[in-house]
C-alpha positions as CSV (number, residue, x, y, z in Angstrom):
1,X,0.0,0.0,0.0
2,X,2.0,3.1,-1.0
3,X,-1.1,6.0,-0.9
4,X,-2.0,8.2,-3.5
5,X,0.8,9.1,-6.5
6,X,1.4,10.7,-8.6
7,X,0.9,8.9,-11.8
8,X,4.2,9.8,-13.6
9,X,5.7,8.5,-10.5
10,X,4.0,5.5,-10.1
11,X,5.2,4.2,-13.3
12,X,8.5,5.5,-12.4
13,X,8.3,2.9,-9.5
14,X,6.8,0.3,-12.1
15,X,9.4,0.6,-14.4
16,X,12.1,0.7,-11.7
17,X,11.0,-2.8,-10.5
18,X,10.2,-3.9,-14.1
19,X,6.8,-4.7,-13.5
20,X,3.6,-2.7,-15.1
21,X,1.1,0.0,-13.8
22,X,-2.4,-1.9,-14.3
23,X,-5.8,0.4,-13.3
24,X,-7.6,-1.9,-10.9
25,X,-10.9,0.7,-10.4
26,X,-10.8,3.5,-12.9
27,X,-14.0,4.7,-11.2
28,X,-12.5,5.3,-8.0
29,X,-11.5,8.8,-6.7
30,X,-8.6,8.7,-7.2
31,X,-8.1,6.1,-9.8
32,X,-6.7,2.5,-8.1
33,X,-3.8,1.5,-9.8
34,X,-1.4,-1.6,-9.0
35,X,2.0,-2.7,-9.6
36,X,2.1,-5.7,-10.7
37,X,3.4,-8.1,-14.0
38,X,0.6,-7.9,-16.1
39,X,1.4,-10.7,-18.6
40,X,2.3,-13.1,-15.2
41,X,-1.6,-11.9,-14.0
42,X,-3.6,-12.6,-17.5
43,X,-1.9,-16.5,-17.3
44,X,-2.6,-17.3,-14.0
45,X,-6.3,-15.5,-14.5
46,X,-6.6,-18.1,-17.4
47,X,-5.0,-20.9,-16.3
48,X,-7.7,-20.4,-13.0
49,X,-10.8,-20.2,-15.6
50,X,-10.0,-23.4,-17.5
51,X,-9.6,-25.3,-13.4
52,X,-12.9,-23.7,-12.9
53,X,-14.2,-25.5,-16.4
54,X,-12.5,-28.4,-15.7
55,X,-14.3,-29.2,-12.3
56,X,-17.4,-27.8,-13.4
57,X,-19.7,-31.2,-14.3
58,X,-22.3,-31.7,-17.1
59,X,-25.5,-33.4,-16.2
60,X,-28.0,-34.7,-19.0
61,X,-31.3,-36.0,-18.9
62,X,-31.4,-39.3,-20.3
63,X,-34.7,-40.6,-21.2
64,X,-35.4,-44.6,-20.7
65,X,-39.0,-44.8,-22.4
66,X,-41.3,-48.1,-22.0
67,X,-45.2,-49.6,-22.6
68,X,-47.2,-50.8,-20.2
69,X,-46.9,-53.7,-21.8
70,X,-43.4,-54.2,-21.7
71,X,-42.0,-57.9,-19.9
72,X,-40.3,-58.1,-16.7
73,X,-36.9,-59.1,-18.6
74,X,-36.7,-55.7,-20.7
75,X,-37.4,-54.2,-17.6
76,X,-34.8,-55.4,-15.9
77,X,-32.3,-54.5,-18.5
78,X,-33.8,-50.8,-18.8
79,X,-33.5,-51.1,-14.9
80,X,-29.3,-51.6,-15.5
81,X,-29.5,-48.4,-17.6
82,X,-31.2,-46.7,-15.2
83,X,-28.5,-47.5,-13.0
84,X,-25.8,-47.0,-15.3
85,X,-27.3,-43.2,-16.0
86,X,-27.4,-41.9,-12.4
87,X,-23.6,-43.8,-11.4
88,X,-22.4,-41.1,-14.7
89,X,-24.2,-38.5,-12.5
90,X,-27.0,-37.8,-15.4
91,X,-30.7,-37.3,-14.7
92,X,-33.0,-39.9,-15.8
93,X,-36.6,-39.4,-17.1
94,X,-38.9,-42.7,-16.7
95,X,-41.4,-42.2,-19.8
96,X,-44.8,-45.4,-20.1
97,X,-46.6,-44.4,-23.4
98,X,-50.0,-45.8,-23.5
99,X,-51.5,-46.5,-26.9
100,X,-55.1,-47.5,-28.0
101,X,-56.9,-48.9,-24.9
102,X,-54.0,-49.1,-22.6
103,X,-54.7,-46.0,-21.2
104,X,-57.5,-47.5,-19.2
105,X,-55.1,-49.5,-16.9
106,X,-52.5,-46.8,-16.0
107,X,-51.7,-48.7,-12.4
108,X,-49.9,-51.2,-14.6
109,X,-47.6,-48.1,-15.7
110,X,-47.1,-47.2,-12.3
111,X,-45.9,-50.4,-10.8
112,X,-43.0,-50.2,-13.4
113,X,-42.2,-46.7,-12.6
114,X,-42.3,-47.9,-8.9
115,X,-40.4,-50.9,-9.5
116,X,-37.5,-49.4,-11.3
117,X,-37.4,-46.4,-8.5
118,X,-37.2,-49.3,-6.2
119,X,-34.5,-50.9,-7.6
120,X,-32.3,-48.0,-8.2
121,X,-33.2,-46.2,-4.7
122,X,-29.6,-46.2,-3.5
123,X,-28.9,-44.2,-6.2
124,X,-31.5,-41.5,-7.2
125,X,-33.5,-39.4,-5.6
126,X,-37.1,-39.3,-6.9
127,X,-37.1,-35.1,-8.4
128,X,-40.7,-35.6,-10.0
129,X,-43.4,-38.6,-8.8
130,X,-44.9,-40.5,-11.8
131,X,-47.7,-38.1,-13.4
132,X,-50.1,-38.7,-16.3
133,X,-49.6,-36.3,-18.7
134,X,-52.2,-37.0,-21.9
135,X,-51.3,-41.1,-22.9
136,X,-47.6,-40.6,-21.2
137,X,-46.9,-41.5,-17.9
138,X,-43.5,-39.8,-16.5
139,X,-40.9,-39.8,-13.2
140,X,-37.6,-37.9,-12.9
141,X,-34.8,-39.3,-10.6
142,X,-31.6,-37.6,-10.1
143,X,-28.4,-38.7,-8.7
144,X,-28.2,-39.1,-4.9
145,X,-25.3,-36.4,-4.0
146,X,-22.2,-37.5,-2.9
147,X,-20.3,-35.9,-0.3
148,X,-17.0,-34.1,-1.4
149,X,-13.5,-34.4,0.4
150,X,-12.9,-30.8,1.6
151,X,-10.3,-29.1,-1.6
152,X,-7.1,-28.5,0.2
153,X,-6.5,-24.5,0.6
154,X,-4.4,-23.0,-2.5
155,X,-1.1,-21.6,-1.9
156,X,-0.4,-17.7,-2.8
C-alpha cells in the first residue's frame, strides 16, 4: 500500500521494479492503480478459468421410455440403464406411453415406474413422482449427491 501518486511517479516505480502499472478501479477517486506483471496476471487468470471449467460437471437428462406392456426381462435391462445413467451423475426421465386402450389401466404403468425407482433407490432421488400427462406417464430421478472431500486450501 504506497497511498496516492502521482501517476508519472507511479510508473517510475513500475518501471524501476520492471513490472507494469495496471488500473484496478478507474472509477475510483482517485483512480486505483497496481504494480504488478501484467502478462504473469492474465496467465494465471486463465489458467484459473479453465480449473474452474474443468471441475465444473455436465449433467444430462437421459430418457429410458417403456409400454405398459413391456416384460419383466426388458425391464430389468432398462432397470441396468437406469442404474448405469445416475452412477455417470446424469438425470434420468422414466417415460410409459399408453397407446389405444392401454390407457384405461394406467396402475400397470405405475408399478414399473415404482419398481424401477425401487431398484435404483440407493442411487437417485425421486425429483418428480410419476404423473399422467395425456397417454404418457412420467418420473424424474436424479443422482443421490455425494459428499466431497474438503479441496485443500491454494497456496499464494
Amino acid at each position: 500500500m504506497l497511498g496516492v501518486l502521482n501517476t508519472d511517479e507511479a510508473r517510475r516505480m513500475a518501471r524501476g521494479l520492471d513490472l507494469d502499472l495496471v488500473e484496478v478501479n478507474p472509477k475510483a477517486m482517485p483512480p486505483v492503480c497496481k504494480i504488478m506483471d501484467f502478462g504473469k496476471f492474465k496467465y494465471e487468470e486463465k489458467k484459473r478459468q479453465a480449473d474452474a471449467r474443468k471441475r465444473q460437471t455436465q449433467i444430462a437428462l437421459k430418457e429410458i421410455k417403456m409400454r405398459p406392456k413391456t416384460d419383466d426381462h426388458d425391464l430389468d435391462f432398462k432397470t441396468k440403464h437406469v442404474r448405469r445413467f445416475l452412477e455417470e451423475g446424469n438425470k434420468v426421465k422414466l417415460t410409459v406411453r399408453f397407446r389405444g386402450r392401454e390407457i384405461t389401466h394406467p396402475e400397470t404403468a405405475q408399478r414399473q415406474i415404482d419398481a424401477i425407482i425401487s431398484a435404483v433407490d440407493d442411487l437417485a432421488t425421486v425429483e418428480t413422482s410419476a404423473r399422467l400427462e395425456g397417454r404418457t406417464m412420467t418420473a424424474i430421478l436424479a443422482p443421490r449427491v455425494k459428499p466431497q472431500p474438503p479441496r485443500p486450501p491454494e497456496s499464494e
